[in-house]
Phi, psi and omega in degrees: 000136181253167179221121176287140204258144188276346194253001155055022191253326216245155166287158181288132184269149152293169187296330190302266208273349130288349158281312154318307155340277196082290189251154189277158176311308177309326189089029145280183193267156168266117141240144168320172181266335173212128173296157172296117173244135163272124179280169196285304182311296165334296187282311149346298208259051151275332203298162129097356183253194207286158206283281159020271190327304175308306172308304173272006142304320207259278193263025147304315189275346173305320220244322172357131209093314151309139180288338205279008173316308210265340173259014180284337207270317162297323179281318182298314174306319171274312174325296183314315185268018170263359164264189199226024150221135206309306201276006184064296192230083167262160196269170160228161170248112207253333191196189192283112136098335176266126198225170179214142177272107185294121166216061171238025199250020183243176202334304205266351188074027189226170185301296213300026167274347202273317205246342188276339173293341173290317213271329179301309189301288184333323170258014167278314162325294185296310171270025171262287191328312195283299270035086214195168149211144179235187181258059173348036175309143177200158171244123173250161180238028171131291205252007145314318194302323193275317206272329183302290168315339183286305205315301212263012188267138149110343200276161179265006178269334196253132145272181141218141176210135236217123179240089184236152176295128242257120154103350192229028175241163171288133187315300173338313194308278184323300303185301189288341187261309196263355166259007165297162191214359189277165207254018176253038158261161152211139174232159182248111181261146185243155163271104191147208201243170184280347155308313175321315197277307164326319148314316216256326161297322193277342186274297188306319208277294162312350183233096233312298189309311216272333187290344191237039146255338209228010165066031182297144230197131171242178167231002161296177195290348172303357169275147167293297162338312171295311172317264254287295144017291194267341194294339196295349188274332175284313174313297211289326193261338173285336192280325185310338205228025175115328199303141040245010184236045149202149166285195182191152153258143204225120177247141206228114150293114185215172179218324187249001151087009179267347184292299194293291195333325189290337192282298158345283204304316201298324229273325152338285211290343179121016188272114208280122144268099180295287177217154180235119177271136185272122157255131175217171164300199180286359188249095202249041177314282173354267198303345151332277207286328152298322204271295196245018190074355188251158188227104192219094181306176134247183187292139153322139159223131172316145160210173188284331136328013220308330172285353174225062166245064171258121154237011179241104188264118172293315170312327174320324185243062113248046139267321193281280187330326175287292160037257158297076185345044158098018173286104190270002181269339183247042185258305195255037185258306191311267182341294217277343190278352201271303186308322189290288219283325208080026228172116193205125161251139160277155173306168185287342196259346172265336171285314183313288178323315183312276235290341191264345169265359167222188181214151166207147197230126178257173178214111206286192146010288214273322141085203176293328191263013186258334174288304179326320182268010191260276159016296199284341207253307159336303196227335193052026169261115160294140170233145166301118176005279174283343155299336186260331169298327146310308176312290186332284171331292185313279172332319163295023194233140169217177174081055153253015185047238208273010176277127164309122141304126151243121167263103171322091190265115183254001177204146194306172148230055126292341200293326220205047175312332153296306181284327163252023125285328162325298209236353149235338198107314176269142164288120185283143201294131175280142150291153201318293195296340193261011194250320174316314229270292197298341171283001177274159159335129164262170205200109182205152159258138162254152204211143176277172191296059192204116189298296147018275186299319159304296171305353181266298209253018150290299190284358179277337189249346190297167137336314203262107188204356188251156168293333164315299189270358163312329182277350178260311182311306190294341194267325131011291180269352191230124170228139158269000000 
């Protein structure tokens, strides 16, 4: 399978070379050139297996062809066994008919482990395989950061360097990131917002020379590889509840749209998707750009939500690239109008399309926290924020009958200790690795809101700095 750039300027890479990538030359997105379709029998016979297994049924036809192929069956195993529950991503039942998917058991307590522990091995792999070494870049708005640094720290093919807004991450957040000691870590506190910081990447990455001195490779959701990753949880959690023979609904607390993107693609692949709701916090382009067709991010507002008080979702434009039916000249007609103005409308027939694949809710402050505390006293299950923001969401949707609702629960809530103290009374018990974790030493640089200044203490410290090995990096990142 080759993968096409949403902005149609750059060549189709193999998954190999799109993963390494990351981001396309052009500054588009990687998508497949055709989704993978799944028969109803195919999706049946998910039931009963081990998740590991369920996964690679699922991201087997992405990589066909691919070297990287031949390291999956093996990389899903050791990703999986680094978690701390037999079913990895298992449901609970919160109310009739309403389930929340846990997708928190893994090192770091957060969704993104399910897909970075995948995405680390692979590309350590791929490149041990090049002889090669690369740069990790990245921007977190908390819990990329953490799940990122648990994968790639120690590894030797890889720097990695973690960029979060300095004061707007959760101490926990924070704590899981800056206390690796191993010396291919670097974290960044930016003075500014995680758009800021999501700008200042998207800038190093645009910028030719420095990406091919220091071979850089990103691992936020502009990968493909993380998408692909995540779509397996939506299969494995509709089978648990009927899919292929009843539809299931899905509600995803998100910001940067990459999470929900994944549900998109299963439902691509043949997966009955009744509906998919975007939940979000006070920071609600998303739910903007359904209600008027226009897409106009605005200022971050701080919230009790801290991974998604995102209002420029980088994931948006490969949903705009479906859209258009795949038209890359009005991807980047959109994108560049978007860098002038701040500000982009879809057309009526792209507005339409929007509105029959999702529904959206944003949900504020008082809330999230009257849900977190409606939850413990109901059910006596604690959540997390952005998990009640979902909940939340979800309760506003109707007309699905007998279709299962899944809310997608993306973080313990030890991770957000205050805040379910805040709203129930009680603090909720840390597990054993995150208590391990949180007594060390921290180890961070701070740096101002200036692309300049990051890429100056990006190239002092990576590894990868003489041209020799720059020149190994670029054949590295674009291999078709």
């Amino acid at each position: 399978m080759r993968f096409v750039s949403t902005r149609g300027e750059a060549p189709a890479l193999s998954f190999e070379g799109a993963l390494l990538a990351a981001l396309a030359r052009d500054g588009g997105l990687f998508l497949p050139e055709a989704w993978p379709k799944f028969q109803p029998d195919a999706i049946a016979g998910l039931a009963g297996l081990d998740y590991a297994d369920a996964a690679y049924r699922i991201m087997r036809p992405f990589l066909e062809g691919d070297p990287c192929l031949a390291d999956l069956e093996t990389v899903l195993e050791e990703a999986y066994g680094t978690f701390h529950h037999p079913a990895v991503a298992p449901l609970r039942q919160i109310a009739p008919n309403v389930f929340i998917l846990e997708l928190f058991h893994g090192p770091t307590l957060a969704f993104k482990d399910l897909a970075m522990q995948v995405v680390a091995r692979l590309m350590n792999r791929a490149l041990l395989r090049k002889g090669v070494h690369a740069t990790v870049i990245g921007a977190t708005s908390g819990d990329t950061g953490a799940a990122a640094i648990e994968a790639f720290r120690g590894l030797e093919a890889i720097d990695i360097f973690i960029l979060h807004p300095k004061g707007r991450v959760s101490d926990v957040q924070r704590r899981q990131m800056t206390t690796a000691t191993e010396r291919n870590v670097h974290n960044i506190a930016l003075e500014g917002t995680f758009d800021d910081c999501q700008g200042i990447v998207k800038a190093l990455f645009g910028d030719g020379g420095l990406r091919d001195r220091l071979a850089l490779t990103g691992i936020n959701s502009i990968n493909f590889a993380r998408i692909l990753a995540q779509i397996a949880y939506y299969f494995t959690s509709a089978v648990s509840l009927g899919a292929p023979y009843r539809p299931i609904a899905f509600t995803v607390p998100t910001g940067n749209f990459g999470d929900i993107f994944a549900g998109y693609a299963a439902r691509e692949m043949g997966l009955p998707v009744a509906r998919l709701v975007i939940a979000t916090n006070l920071n609600d382009s998303l739910v903007r750009v359904l209600a008027s067709g226009v897409y106009e991010p605005k200022g971050v507002i701080a919230t009790s939500s801290p991974s998604m008080d995102i209002q420029l979702a980088s994931n948006f434009e490969r949903l705009l690239f479906e859209l258009a039916g795949r038209d890359s000249s009005r991807v980047r007609s959109l994108m560049e109008e978007l860098r002038k103005t701040g500000a982009f409308r879809l057309n009526e027939a792209e507005s339409v399309q929007l509105r029959g694949l999702f529904t959206a809710h944003s949900i504020g402050e008082h809330e999230t926290e009257m849900t977190i505390r409606g939850l413990a006293e109901e059910t006596g299950v604690l959540v997390d924020p952005h998990t009640a923001v979902g909940v939340a969401a979800a309760r506003e949707e109707g007309g699905l009958g007998p279709t299962p609702m899944v809310v997608l629960s993306t973080a313990h809530p030890a991770k957000f200790p205050e805040a379910v103290e805040r709203a129930t009374g009680r603090v909720p018990e840390q597990p054993e690795r995150l208590r391990l974790r949180l007594g060390q030493n921290e180890r961070c640089t701070f740096l101002p809101n200036d692309v300049a200044a990051v890429a100056a203490f990006i190239e002092n410290n990576a590894r990868v700095r003489d041209k020799s090995a720059g020149a190994r990096g670029r054949r590295a990142g674009v291999s078709a």
